[in-house]
C-alpha positions in Angstrom: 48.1 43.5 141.9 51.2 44.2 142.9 52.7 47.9 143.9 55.8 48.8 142.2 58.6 49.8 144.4 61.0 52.8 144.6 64.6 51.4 144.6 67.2 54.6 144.8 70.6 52.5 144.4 68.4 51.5 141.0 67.9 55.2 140.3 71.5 56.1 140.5 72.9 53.2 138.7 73.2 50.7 141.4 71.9 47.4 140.9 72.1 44.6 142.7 74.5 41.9 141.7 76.4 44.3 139.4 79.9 43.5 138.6 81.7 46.4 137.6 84.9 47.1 136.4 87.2 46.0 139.7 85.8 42.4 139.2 83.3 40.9 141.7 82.1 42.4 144.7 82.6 46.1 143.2 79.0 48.8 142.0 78.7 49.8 138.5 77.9 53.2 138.7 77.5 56.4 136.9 79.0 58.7 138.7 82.5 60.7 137.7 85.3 59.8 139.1 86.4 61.5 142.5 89.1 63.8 140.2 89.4 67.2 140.6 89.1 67.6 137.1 85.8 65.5 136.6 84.9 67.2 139.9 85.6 70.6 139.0 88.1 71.6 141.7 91.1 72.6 139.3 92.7 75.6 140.6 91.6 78.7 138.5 93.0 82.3 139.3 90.0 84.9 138.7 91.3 88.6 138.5 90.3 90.9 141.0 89.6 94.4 138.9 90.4 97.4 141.6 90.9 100.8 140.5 95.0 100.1 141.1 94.8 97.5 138.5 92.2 99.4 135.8 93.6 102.8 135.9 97.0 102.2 135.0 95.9 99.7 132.4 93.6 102.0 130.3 96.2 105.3 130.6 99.0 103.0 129.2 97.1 101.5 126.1 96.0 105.1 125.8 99.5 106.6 125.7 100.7 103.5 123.1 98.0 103.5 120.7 97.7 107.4 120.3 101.1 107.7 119.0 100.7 104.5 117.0 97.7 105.8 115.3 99.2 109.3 114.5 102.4 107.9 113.2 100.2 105.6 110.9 97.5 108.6 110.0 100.8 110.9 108.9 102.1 108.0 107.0 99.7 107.2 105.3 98.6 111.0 103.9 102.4 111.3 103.4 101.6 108.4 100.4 100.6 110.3 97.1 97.5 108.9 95.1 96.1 110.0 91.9 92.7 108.7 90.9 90.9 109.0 87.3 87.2 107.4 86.1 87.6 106.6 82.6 83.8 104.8 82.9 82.6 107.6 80.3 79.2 108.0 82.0 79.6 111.7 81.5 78.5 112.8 78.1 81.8 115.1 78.2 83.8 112.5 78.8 86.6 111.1 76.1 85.8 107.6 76.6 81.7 108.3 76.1 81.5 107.1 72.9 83.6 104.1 73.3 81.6 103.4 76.6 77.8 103.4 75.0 79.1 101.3 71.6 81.3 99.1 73.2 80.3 94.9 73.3 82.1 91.8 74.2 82.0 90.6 70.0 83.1 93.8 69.0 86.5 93.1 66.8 87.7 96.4 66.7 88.9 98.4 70.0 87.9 101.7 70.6 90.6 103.6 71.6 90.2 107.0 74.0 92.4 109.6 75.5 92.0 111.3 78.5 94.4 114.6 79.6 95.0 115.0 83.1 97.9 117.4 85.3 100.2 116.0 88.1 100.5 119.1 90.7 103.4 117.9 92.9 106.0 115.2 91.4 105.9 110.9 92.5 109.4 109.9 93.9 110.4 106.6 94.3 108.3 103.5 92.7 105.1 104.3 91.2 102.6 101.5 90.7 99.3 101.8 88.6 96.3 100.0 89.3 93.1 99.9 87.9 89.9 99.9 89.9 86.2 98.1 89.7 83.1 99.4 91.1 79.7 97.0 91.6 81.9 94.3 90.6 81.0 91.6 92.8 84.2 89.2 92.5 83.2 87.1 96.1 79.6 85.9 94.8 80.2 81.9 95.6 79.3 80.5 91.9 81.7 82.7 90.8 84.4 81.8 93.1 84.5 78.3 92.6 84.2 78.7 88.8 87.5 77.3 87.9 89.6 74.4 88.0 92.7 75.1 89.9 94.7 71.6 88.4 94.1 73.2 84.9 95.6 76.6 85.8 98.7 74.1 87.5 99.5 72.7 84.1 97.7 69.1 84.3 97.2 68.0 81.1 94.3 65.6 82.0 92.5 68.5 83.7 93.6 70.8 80.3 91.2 68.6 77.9 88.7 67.4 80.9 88.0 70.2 83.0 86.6 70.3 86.3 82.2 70.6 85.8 82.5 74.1 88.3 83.6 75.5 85.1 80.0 75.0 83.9 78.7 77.2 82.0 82.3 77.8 80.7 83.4 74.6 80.6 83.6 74.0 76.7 82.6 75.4 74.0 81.8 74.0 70.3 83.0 70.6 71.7 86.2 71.5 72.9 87.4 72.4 76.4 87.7 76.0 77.6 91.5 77.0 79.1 91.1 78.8 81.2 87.7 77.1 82.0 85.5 79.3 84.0 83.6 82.6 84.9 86.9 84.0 86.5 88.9 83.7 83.3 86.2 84.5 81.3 85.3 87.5 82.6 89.0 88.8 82.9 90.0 92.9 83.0 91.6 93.4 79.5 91.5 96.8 79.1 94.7 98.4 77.7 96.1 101.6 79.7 98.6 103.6 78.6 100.7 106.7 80.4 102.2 109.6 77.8 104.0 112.5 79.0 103.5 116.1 77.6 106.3 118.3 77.8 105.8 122.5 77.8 107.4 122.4 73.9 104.6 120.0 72.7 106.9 116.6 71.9 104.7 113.9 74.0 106.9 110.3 75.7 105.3 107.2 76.9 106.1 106.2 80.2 107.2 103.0 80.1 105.5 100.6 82.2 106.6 97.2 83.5 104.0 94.3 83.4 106.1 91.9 85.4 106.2 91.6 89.1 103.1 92.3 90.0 101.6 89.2 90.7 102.3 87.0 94.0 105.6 84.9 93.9 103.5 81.7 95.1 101.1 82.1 92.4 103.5 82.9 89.7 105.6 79.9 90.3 103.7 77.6 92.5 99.9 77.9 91.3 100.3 78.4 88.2 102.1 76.7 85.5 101.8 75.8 81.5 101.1 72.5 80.4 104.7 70.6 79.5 106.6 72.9 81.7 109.2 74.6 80.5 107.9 74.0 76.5 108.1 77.4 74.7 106.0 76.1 72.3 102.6 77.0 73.9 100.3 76.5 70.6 101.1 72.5 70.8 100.9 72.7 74.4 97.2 74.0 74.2 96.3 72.2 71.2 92.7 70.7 71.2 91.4 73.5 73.2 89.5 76.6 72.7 89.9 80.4 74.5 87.0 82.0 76.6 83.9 82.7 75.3 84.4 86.6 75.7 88.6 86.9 74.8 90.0 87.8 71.7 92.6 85.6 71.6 93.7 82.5 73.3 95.9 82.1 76.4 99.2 81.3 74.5 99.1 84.7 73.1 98.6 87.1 75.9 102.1 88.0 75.5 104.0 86.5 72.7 106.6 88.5 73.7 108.0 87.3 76.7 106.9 83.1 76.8 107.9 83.4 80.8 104.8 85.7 80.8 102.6 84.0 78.4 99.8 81.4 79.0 99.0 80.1 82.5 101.9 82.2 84.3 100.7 85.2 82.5 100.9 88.1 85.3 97.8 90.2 84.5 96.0 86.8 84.3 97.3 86.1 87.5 96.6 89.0 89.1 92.7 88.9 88.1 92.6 85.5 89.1 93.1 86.4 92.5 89.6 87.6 93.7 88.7 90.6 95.2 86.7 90.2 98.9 85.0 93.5 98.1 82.7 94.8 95.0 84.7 97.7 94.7 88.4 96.9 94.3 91.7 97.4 92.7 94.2 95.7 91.3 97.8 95.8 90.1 98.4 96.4 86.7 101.9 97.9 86.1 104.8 99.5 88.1 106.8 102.2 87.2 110.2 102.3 88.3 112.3 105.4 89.7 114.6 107.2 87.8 117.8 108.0 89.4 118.1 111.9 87.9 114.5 112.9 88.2 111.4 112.5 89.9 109.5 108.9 88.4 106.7 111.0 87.0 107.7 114.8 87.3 105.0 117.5 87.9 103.1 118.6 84.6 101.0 117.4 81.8 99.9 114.1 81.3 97.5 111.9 78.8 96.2 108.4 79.8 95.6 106.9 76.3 92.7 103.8 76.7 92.1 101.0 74.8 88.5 100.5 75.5 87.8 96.5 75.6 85.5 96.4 78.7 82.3 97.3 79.2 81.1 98.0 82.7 78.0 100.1 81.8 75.4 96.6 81.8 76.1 96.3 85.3 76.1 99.8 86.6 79.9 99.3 87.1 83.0 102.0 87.0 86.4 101.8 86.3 89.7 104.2 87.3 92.8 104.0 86.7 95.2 104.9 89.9 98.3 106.0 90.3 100.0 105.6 94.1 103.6 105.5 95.8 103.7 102.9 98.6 105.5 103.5 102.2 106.3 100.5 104.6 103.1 100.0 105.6 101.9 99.5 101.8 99.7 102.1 100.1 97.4 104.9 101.0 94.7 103.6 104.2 94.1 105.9 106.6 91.8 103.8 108.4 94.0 101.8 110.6 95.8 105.1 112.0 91.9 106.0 112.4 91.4 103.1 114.6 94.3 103.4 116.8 93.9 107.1 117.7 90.4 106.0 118.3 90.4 103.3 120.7 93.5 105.3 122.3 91.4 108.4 122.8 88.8 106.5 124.4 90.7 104.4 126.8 92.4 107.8 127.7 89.2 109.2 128.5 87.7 106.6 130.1 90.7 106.4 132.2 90.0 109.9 133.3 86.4 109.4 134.3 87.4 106.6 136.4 90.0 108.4 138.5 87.6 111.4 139.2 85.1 108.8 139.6 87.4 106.8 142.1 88.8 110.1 143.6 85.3 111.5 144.7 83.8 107.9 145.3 86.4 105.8 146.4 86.7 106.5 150.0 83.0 106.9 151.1 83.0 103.1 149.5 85.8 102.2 151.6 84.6 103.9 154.7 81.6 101.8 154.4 83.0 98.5 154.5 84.7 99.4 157.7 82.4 98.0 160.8 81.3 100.1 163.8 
């Protein structure tokens, strides 16, 4: 029997009478070329951190940030919010009743009013939103419940819609629009603003419903079938509304048919979901007047048309009133955050100078030979 033999040129890829790719006489071999990039040997630059370097860097993000943060933090509280809960949990709430009898097949709206006082007066552009607690808008099924060519006006995807839309996909035969959990579930409660004066006569506010959805969505995303066609009712003929609406998409505003169907602004806004359970959401805008304040100190009713229920899910709603600065509306995290990391880079930068100043030297001294 015959030993085997150790053959290192066969280890590494050598092998006799191997042609490789120069053409005869040459080593196939696996080794990387002789590059400095194969080889590793690109030039790098690694920073050297010395106190003269460190120091200055932590003091100067200190002294930017701090002022950032506070200019953001005043801002922000300068913004005026007003907040109500209209869930009617509390048994001496106004909207109790219409909270504990209210269902999805209920035909007749339940209507409640709730009194509330202004202390200081809203300049400039007020916007009203209304808010959702436990309402968890980013779950994944619900998400991709809906067919985004529908919403865009295809008329193929208008009687055949996409099978995401499942369980709300059709309904006694004939296809959903909107098709999906989104649309089915959307917010379609009615809110109301009236204004009490000290002699007892009471004004509604009025309240604009257009402009508060995204211009992309409102002219880009979304879009009726046959365009520009006024006539919605032949537009949408052959399909059904949502399981839980009351009426069908070409009559969420019959008075205004460039906010009617698909490009109907409330439906737009819902349709955009929320990233958190608790959210808000635009719902009207309330424009400045130019001899008083937009909503003037005093009393004021919030009159509710009660079509949601929230109570089967542990949910709340509010209503919000806010003014808006150039940074957007009320958050007073972000100023939070910069006085924060400022204040600890500033302090950390302190620490490290007495740290240097009483250390520094005896290091130095050190490396210094005998």
């Amino acid at each position: 029997m015959m030993a085997s033999t150790y053959n290192a040129k066969e280890e590494d890829g050598h092998h006799s009478g191997a042609v490789g790719p120069g053409g005869p006489g040459t080593i196939k071999t696996k080794k990387p070329d002789n590059t400095a990039f194969k080889q590793q040997r690109l030039p790098a630059w690694q920073p050297i951190l010395t106190a003269g370097t460190v120091l200055p860097a932590f003091f100067v993000i200190g002294l930017i940030f701090i002022p950032i943060g506070i200019g953001l933090f005043v801002t922000s509280n300068n913004i005026k919010e007003f907040e109500i809960d209209y869930t009617g949990v509390d048994e001496n709430s106004p909207c109790h009743v219409c909270s504990n009898n209210y269902a999805w097949n209920n035909t007749v709206p339940c209507q409640c009013f709730i009194p509330f006082t202004l202390s200081q007066p809203f300049e400039n552009n007020v916007f009203m939103y209304y808010g959702l607690s436990n309402f968890y808008q980013n779950h994944r099924r619900y998400v991709k419940s809906r067919d985004d060519s529908q919403l865009n006006g295809d008329k193929n995807s208008l009687v055949n819609p996409s099978k995401e839309c499942e369980p709300y996909r059709k309904n006694g035969g004939l296809p959903i629009a909107p098709c999906g959990a989104i649309a089915n579930s959307l917010f379609n409660d009615t809110l109301e603003l009236l204004y009490n004066f000290p002699n007892s006569t009471t004004i509604e506010i009025p309240l604009t419903k257009t402009g508060i959805a995204w211009w992309t969505d409102k002219h880009v995303k979304f879009r009726n079938p046959g365009g520009n066609n006024n006539n919605l009712t032949a537009a949408f003929a052959g399909t059904t509304k949502p399981v839980n609406w009351r009426k069908p998409v070409f009559e969420l505003d019959p008075r205004d048919p460039n906010n009617n169907g698909f490009v109907n602004e409330d439906f737009i806004v819902w349709m955009r979901t929320a990233a958190l359970p608790t959210f808000r959401k635009l719902y009207r805008i309330i424009h400045k007047n130019k001899d008083m304040p937009t909503l003037p100190a005093g009393n004021y009713t919030l009159a509710v048309t009660y079509n949601y229920p929230v109570l089967s899910f542990d949910g709340r709603k509010r209503m919000i009133l806010s003014t808006i600065s150039w940074m957007g509306g009320k958050n007073p995290f972000l100023g939070i955050a910069y006085m924060t990391v400022g204040s600890v880079c500033f302090f950390l930068g302190v620490v490290l100078l007495i740290i240097h100043h009483n250390y520094g030297s005896r290091s130095n001294n050190a490396d210094i030979p005998n």
